[in-house]
N, C-alpha and C positions, 0 to 999 in steps of 0.2 A: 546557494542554499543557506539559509538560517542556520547554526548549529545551537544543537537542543543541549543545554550541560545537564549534567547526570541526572540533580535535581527536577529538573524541567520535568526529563522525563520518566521519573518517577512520577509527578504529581498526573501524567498522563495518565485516564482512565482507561482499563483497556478497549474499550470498546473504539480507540482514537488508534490504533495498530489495524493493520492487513492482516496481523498474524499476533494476536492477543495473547494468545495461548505463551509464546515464545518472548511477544513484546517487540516483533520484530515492526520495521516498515510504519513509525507513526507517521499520522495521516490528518496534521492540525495545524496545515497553511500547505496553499497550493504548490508551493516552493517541493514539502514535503510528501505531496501528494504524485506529483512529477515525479519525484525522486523513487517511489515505492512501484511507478510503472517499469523506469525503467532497469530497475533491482530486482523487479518480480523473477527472473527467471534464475539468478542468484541463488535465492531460498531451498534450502539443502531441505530433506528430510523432512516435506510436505504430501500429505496425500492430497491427489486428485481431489477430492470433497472439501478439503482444508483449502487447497487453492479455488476452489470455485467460491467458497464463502470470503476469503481475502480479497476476490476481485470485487464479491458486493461490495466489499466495504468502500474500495479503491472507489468504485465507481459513482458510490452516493457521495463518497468524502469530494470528489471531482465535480461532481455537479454544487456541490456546494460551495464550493470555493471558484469554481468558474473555470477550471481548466478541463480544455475541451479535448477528447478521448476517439483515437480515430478506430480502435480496437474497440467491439462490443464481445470479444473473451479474450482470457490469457491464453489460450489456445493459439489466436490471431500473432502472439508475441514470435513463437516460435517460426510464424512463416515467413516473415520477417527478414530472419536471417541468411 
């Protein structure tokens, strides 16, 4: 994966995050995209709502970048296991 220096991602809008609010999970190359699925269950001190708008994000940022999502929720992450 690509590593973002500080700079970088500051200049990230937040709307390029899973989790904007925090800044957590940028989501602006597939690399980083990949990264924020398989981190989603990581994120401490999320609500239910907050993770359902994260996974929008996850999931428009993946379609635009091309990586293809076998989960259609984060729900699907935890069965998984």
């Amino acid at each position: 994966m690509s590593e973002l220096s500080e700079a970088q991602r500051d200049k990230l809008d937040e709307d390029q995050f899973a989790f904007p609010k925090e800044r957590k999970e940028p989501l602006n190359n597939a690399s980083h995209v990949r990264n924020a699925i398989a981190r989603f269950n990581q994120v401490r001190d999320a609500s239910d709502d907050e993770r359902d708008a994260a996974w929008g994000r996850i999931k428009r940022a993946a379609k635009r970048h091309g990586v293809e999502m076998d989960e259609s929720s984060w729900r699907d992450l935890k069965a998984k296991k």
